[in-house]
N, C-alpha and C positions, 0 to 999 in steps of 0.2 A: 626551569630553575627558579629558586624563590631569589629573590634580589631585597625582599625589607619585609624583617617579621618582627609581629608586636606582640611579647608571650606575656601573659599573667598580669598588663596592667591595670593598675587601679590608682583611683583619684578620689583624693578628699577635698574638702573646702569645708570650716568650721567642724571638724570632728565627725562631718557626713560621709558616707562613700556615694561620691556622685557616678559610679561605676565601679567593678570589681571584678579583679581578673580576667579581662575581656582580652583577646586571644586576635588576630589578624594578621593576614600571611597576605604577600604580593609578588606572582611571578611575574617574569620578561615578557614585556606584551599584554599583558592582562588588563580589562578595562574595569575597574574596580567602582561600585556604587557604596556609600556609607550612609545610611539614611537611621531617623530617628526623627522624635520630635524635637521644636526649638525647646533649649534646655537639656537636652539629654546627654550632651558632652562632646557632640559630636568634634567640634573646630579646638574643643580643647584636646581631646584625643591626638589628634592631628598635629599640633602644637608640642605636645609630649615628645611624638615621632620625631620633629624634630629639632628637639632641643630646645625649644623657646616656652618649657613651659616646664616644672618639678615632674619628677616622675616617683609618686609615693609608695611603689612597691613596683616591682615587673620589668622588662629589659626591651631592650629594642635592639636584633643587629641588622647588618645590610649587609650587600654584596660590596666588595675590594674592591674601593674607586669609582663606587657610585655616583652620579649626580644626580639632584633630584632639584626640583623648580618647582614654587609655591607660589600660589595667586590668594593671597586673601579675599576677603569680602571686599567690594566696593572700594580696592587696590590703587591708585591712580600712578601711572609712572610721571614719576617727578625730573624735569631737568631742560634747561638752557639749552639745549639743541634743537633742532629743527627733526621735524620726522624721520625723516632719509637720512641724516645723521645720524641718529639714534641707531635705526636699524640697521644701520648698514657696521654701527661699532659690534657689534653682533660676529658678525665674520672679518674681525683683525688681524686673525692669525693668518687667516686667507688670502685677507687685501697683502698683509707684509710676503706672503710668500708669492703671489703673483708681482709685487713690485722686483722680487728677488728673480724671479723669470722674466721680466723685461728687462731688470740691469744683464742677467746674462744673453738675452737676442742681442746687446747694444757690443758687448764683449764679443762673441763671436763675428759682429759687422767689424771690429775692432781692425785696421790692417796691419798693427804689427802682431797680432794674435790670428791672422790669416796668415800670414807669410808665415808663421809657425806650424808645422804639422801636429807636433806632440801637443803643445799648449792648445792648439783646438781643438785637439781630440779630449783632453781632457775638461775645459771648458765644457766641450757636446756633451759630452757624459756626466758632468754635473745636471745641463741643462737638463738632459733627458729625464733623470731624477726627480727634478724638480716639478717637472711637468705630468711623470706619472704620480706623484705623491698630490698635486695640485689636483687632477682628474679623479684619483679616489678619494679625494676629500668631495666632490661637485663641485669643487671652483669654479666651472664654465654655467654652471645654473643658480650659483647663489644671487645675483643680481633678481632672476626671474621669480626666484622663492619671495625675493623681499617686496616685488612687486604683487605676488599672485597672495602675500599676507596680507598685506596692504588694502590691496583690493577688495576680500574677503570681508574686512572688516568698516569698509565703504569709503576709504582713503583713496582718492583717486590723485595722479600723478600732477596737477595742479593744487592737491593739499602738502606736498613735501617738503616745501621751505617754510612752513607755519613750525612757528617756535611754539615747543610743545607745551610750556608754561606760559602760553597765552589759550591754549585751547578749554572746552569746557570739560568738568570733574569725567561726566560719561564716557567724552571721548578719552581723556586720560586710561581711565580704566580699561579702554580698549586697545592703548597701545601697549599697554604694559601685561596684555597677553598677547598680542602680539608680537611683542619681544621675545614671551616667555617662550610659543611654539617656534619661532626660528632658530633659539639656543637649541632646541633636540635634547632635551634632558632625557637619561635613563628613565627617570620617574617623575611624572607632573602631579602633583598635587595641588586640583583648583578647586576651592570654596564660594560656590552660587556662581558657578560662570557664566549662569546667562541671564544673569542679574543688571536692569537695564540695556539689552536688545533688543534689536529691531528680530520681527520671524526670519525674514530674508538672511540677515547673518546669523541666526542659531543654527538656521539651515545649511549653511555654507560652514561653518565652523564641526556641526554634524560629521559632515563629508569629510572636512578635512583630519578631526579624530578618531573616525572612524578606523582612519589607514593609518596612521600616527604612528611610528614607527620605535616604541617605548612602553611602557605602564602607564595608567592612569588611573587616578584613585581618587573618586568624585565626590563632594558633596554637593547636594540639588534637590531642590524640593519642585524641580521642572520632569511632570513621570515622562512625557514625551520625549524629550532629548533624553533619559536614563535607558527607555525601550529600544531608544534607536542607538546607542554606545555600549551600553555595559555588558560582562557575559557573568559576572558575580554580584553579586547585595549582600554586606553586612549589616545587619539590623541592631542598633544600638536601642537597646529599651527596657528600660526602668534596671538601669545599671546592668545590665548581662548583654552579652553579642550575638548572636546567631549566621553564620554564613547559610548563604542559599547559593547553589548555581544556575544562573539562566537570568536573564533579563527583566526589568521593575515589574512586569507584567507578571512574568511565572511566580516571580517573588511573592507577588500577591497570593496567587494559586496557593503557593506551597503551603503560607505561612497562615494559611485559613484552612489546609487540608490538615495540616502539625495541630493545629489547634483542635480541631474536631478528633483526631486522634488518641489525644495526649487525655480530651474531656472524656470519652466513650473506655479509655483504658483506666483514668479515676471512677467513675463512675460505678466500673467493675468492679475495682477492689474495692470498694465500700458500701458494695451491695455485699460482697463475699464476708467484709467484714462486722456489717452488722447481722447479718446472719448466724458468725461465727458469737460474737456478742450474745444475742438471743438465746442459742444452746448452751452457752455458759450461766447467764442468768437463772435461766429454768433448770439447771441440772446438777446446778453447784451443791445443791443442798441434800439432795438424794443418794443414798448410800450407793444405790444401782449404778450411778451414772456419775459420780464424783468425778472417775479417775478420768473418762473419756473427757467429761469439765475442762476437768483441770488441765487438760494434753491440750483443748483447743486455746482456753487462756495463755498459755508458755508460747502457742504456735502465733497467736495474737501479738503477743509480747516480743518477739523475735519477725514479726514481717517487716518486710522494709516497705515504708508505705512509700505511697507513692504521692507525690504533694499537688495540689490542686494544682491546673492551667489556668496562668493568671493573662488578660490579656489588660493591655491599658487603654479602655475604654473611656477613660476618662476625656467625652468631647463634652463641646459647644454645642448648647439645643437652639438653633435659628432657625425662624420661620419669617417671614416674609406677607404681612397680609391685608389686602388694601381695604379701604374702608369701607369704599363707594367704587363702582365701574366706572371706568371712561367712555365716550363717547369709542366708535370704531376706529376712526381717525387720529389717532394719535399726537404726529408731527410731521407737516413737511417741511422739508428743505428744497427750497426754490434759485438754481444758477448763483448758490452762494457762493462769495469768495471771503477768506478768511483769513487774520491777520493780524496786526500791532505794529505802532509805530510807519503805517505807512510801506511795511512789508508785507508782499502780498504773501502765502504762503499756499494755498491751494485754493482754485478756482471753479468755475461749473462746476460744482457739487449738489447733485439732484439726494433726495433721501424722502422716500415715502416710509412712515412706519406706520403698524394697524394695529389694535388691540391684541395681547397677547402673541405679540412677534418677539422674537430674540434676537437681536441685532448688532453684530460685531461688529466694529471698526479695526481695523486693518492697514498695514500702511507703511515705510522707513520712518527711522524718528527723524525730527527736525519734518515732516509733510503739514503738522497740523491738527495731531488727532484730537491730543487734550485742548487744545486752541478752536475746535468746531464744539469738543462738550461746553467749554465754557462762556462761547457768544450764544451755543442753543440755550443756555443759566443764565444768560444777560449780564455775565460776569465780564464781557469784552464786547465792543461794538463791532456788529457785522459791517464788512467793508462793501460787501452789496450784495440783492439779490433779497430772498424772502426766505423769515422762518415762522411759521405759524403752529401753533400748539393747540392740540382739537380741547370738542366740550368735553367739562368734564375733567379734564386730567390734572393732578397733581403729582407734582416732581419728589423723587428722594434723590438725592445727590452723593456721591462718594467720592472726595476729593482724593486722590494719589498722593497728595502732600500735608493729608489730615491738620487743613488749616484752619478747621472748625472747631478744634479741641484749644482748649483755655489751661495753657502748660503751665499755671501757679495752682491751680483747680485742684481737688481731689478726685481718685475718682467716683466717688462715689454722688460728691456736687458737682457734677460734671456733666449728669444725669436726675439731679434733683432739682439742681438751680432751673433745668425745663420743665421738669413736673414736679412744682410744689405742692400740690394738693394729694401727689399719692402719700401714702405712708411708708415711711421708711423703712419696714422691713418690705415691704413689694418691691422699691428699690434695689434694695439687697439682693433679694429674691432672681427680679430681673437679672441683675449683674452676674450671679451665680450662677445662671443657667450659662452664661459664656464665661466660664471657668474664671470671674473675679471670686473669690470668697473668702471670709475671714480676715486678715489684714490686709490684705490685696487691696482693698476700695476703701482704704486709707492712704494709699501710694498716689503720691503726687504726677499728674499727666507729664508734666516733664522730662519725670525719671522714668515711664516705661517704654521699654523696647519696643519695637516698628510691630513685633506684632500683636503686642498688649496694644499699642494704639491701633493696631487695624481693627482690632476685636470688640473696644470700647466705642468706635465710630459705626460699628456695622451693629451693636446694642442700641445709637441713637438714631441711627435707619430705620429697625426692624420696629421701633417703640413710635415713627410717624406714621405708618399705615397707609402711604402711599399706593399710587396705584401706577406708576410710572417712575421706573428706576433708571439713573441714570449714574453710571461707573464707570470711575477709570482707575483701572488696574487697578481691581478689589483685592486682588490674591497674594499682591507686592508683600513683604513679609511674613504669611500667611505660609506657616509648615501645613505636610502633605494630607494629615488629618483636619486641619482645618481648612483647605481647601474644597475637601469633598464631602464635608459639614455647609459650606457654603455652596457648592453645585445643587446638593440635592433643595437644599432650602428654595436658589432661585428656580430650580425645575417645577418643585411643585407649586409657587408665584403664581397665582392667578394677574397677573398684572401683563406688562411689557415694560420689556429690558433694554438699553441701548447702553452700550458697553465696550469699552478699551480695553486690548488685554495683550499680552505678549505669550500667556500663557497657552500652548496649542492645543493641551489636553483637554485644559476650562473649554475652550472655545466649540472645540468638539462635541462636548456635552452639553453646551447653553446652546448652541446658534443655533436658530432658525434662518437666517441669511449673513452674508457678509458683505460690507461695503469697502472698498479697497480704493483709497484716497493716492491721487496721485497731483503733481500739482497741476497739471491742466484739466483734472476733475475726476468724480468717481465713478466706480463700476462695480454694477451689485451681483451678486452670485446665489442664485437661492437655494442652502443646503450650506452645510458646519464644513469646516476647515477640511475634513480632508474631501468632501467634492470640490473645493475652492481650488486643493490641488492638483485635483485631477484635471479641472477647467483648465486650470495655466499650463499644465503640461502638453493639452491639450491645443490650446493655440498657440505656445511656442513650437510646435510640429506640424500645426498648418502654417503655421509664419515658414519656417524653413523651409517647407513642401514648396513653397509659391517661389520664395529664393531660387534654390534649387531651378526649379522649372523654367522664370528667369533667366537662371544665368545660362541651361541648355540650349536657350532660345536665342539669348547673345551670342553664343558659340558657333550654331550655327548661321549665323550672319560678319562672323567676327572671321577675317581671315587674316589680321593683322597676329604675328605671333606672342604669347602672351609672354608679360613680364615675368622678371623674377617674384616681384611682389605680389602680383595676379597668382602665380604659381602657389605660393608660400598659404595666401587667402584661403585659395580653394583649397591646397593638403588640410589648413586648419579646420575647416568647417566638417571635410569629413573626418577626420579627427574628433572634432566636439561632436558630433552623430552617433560616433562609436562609444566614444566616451557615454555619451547618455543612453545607448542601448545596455551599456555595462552596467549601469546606475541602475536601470531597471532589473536586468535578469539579477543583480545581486540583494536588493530589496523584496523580490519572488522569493529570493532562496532562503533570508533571514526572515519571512513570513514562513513559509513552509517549514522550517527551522522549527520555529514559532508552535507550530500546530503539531509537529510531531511530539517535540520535549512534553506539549500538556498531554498527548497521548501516552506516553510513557509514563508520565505522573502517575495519570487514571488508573493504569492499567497493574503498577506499581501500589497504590493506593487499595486494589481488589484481590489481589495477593495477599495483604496483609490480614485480612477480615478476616474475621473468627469461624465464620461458614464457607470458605472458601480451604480455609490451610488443614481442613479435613478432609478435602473431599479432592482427591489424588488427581479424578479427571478433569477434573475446572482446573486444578492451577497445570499440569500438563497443557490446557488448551490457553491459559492464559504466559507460559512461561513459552509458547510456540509467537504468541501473539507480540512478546515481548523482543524475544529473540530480529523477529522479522522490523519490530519499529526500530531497534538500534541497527539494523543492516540500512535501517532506509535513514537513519538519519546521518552514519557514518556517510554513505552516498552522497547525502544533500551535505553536510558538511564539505565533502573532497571538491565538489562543485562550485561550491562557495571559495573557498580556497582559490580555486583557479581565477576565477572571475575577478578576485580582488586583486590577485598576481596580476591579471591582466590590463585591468583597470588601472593598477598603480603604475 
């Protein structure tokens, strides 16, 4: 059932249409991705839906009694309570009806309403009400939700009397979705939810939307959390919308197989048409052939063309290219501990890097990551231990809070004030290959947005020629195309990389190893993010295994009989055992999932060809082939289904 559709809007700003007619539907449950580049309208769209923004032509309805919950960008929840306060005002209705069930247990203890038969039987039957009405709301696990949200997003039970307007903006923003998923809104609408997190909570936040029991309708320029939530993409670009179904991944597929389609069916017709062109030329004029002319001119004049595939190519040309090698050696890191102010924040920290390694840092926030890049810059004193920089190397730096940019500057001396000696249109030049151009590099650094300045910082990178890059969180503002305008730049990097990122996808693609900062010291992993996760999965199942075996071991030594708490322990642990075999068989089945929908594409996509839809026994064998991948994917869907039931 659709619960909020958006039919025919369009948006102007200065007499522009900054989109037009664009179309989006939202059923019950549905994990919705909205992606585009920055600027393309997307948080305005969104805004329209609801109500906080004109809407200059086209309509929005919803379903009867809808709720729906919004998390803007970089959202902070504002307010004088204390954490636990906050959350727990979340279920009021709850609290006042379980108070309304302890006034009546006190009623019923009551002894002139004992000595009454009728009046306690009426009493009981209030109570009884109350108490089935309290159990279908989950009265008896609201306390546990607000603990297990809590916890999720790294708030442990000694954070809950911190007054929330003393904490910092990050954390704010993380309670105020935190808030957001304990309301249970019909429809959650969050913009860059995982905008300033640690991996550890997009991971856990993952999980927990994955089951979410509502709509979700995402914007994110994170492809790894979009692959692991969404089962639809609208593609907002250069004002029109395109729906896809299937995940950020397929979306790719799709909207690269639509494009070669759409190119190979233009192509056609104006092969056909200058051909028809050519016979009118040469025959216009010949008595013989006039008429036949003249029939293909009229049929010219009456086709309906079909209009070029436009795609928005318009990226960023970055390259990355150092001047001189470095020596093999790179940098070590020797038993450092790290810090300010006489806080230590992460200690034994070993870090071997070698020529041309790719090197993640890893870690919760608040461990120390940008605080180890910027004692390895000499930008903070190491609190001990050794950091040494091989022959040879020179550093390029990429601050997270582009502190290097001079926000009265333009941008264009921004870039010239370092190199005075180029010429000013090479300048230009420069700038333009990372989409400044024209009056763009007249705009003041002040006034441009996070990823104008990401873009202008990563132009006075690419312009040192460094042979040793050192990043943190390059991608922070940085929409999806400029992202993988900067992957491919540093892959093909003859240098080495050392690198902060929250982003799993980047990481995926850059790492050659990961260091994984904890405060009693690192631990390296050689192999990109998802062997990192395979490792942890890994030792937390030898960890358990040893437990387990343990505790078989106490047991049989142990013939005191075991507590209630003892009892409760062990139900939970296998509990969490089962829990995380579920977690598995249901990531198998949303990968096989994965692999069938692209087969269905394919197979879909070979159907359609020109040499195919003639030839009866190919699509017979491919309409056999099809038949059998939707039987298998109905299957693996039903599978999945259950698994989740099970899991939840």
């Amino acid at each position: 059932m659709i619960i909020l559709q958006a039919n025919k809007m369009t948006k102007r700003f200065g007499g522009q249409d900054l989109f037009t007619s664009v179309n989006l539907s939202i059923e019950e449950n549905s994990k919705v991705a909205l992606v585009g580049r920055n600027g393309a309208g997307k948080s305005t769209l969104v805004k329209m839906i609801l109500g906080d923004e004109p809407i200059d032509e086209g309509e929005v309805t919803t379903k009867k009694g809808i709720t729906i919950g919004y998390l803007a960008q970089n959202t902070g929840l504002t307010s004088d309570a204390t954490i636990i306060e906050e959350m727990t005002n979340v279920f009021a209705d709850l609290i006042a009806l379980e108070n309304k069930i302890h006034e009546y247990e006190n009623k019923m203890a009551d002894p002139n309403i004992n000595s009454d038969p009728d009046k306690l039987d009426e009493v009981s039957q209030t109570y009884d009400q109350l108490q089935a009405e309290f159990s279908a709301k989950n009265g008896f696990s609201y306390q546990a939700e607000i603990k297990a949200v809590l916890n999720g997003f790294g708030f442990g039970e000694e954070m809950y009397d911190h007054k929330i307007s003393e904490l910092s903006g990050g954390q704010q923003t993380q309670l105020a979705m935190a808030k957001l998923l304990l309301q249970k809104k019909d429809l959650l609408i969050l913009d860059e939810p995982t905008n300033h997190i640690d991996v550890k909570t997009i991971s856990w936040l993952e999980d927990y939307l994955k089951s979410y029991h509502g709509a979700l309708l995402i914007i994110s320029h994170d492809r790894f959390f979009m692959d692991k939530i969404v089962d639809q993409v609208y593609d907002l670009t250069q004002g029109h919308m395109t729906h896809y179904v299937g995940n950020y991944s397929s979306y790719v597929e799709q909207k690269q197989l639509n494009y070669q389609h759409q190119l190979k069916e233009y192509e056609k017709q104006q092969k056909k048409i200058k051909e028809m062109k050519d016979f009118v030329d040469k025959n216009i004029v010949r008595a013989s052939t006039t008429k036949r002319a003249q029939s293909r001119r009229t049929q010219l004049e009456k086709m309906e063309k079909i209009a070029a595939p436009t795609r928005d190519d318009k990226s960023a040309r970055l390259s990355f290219t150092p001047e001189k090698q470095s020596g093999n050696v790179v940098l070590n890191v020797r038993d450092a501990a790290i810090g300010y102010d006489h806080q230590i924040l992460s200690k034994n920290i070993n870090i071997d890097v070698k020529r041309n390694q790719a090197v993640a840092l890893i870690g919760p926030n608040g461990i120390g990551k940008s605080t180890l890049l910027k004692t390895i810059m000499k930008q903070l004193p190491l609190q001990s231990g050794k950091i040494e920089r091989g022959t040879g190397v020179q550093i390029g730096y990429y601050d997270q809070h582009q502190d290097n940019l001079h926000p009265n500057k333009t941008v264009l001396n921004e870039i010239w004030d370092d190199y005075p000696t180029y010429p000013e249109q090479r300048i230009r030049s420069i700038l333009g290959s990372f989409l400044f151009s024209g009056e763009d590099v007249e705009k003041v650094v002040g006034n441009l947005s996070g990823g104008e300045k990401a873009r202008l910082v990563l132009t006075k990178l690419s312009m040192n020629h460094d042979n040793f890059l050192i990043l943190d969180e390059p991608t922070n503002h940085l929409d999806i195309d400029s992202r993988e305008v900067l992957e491919n730049a540093l892959i093909n990097f003859d240098g080495t990389i050392l690198f902060v990122s929250h982003d799993r996808y980047f990481i995926n693609k850059l790492a050659t190893q990961i260091v994984e900062l904890s405060p009693d010291g690192s631990e390296l992993f050689l192999g990109n993010y998802n062997y990192y996760v395979e490792k942890k999965e890994e030792q937390a199942a030898i960890e358990e295994h040893k437990k387990e075996e343990q505790a078989k071991t106490e047991d049989v030594f142990d013939t005191k009989p075991k507590s209630q708490n003892q009892k409760e322990f062990i139900a939970n642990k296998e509990l969490q055992k089962q829990q995380r075999k579920l977690k598995r068989q249901v990531e198998d089945l949303e990968s096989q999932l994965d692999d069938a929908q692209k087969d269905k594409t394919a197979i879909e996509a070979e159907m359609v060809k020109p040499e195919n839809l003639n030839d009866i026994g190919k699509l017979n064998d491919l309409q056999a082939k099809l038949t059998d991948i939707n039987a298998k994917i109905e299957e693996i869907e039903t599978n999945w289904e259950n698994a989740m039931m099970e899991l939840e």
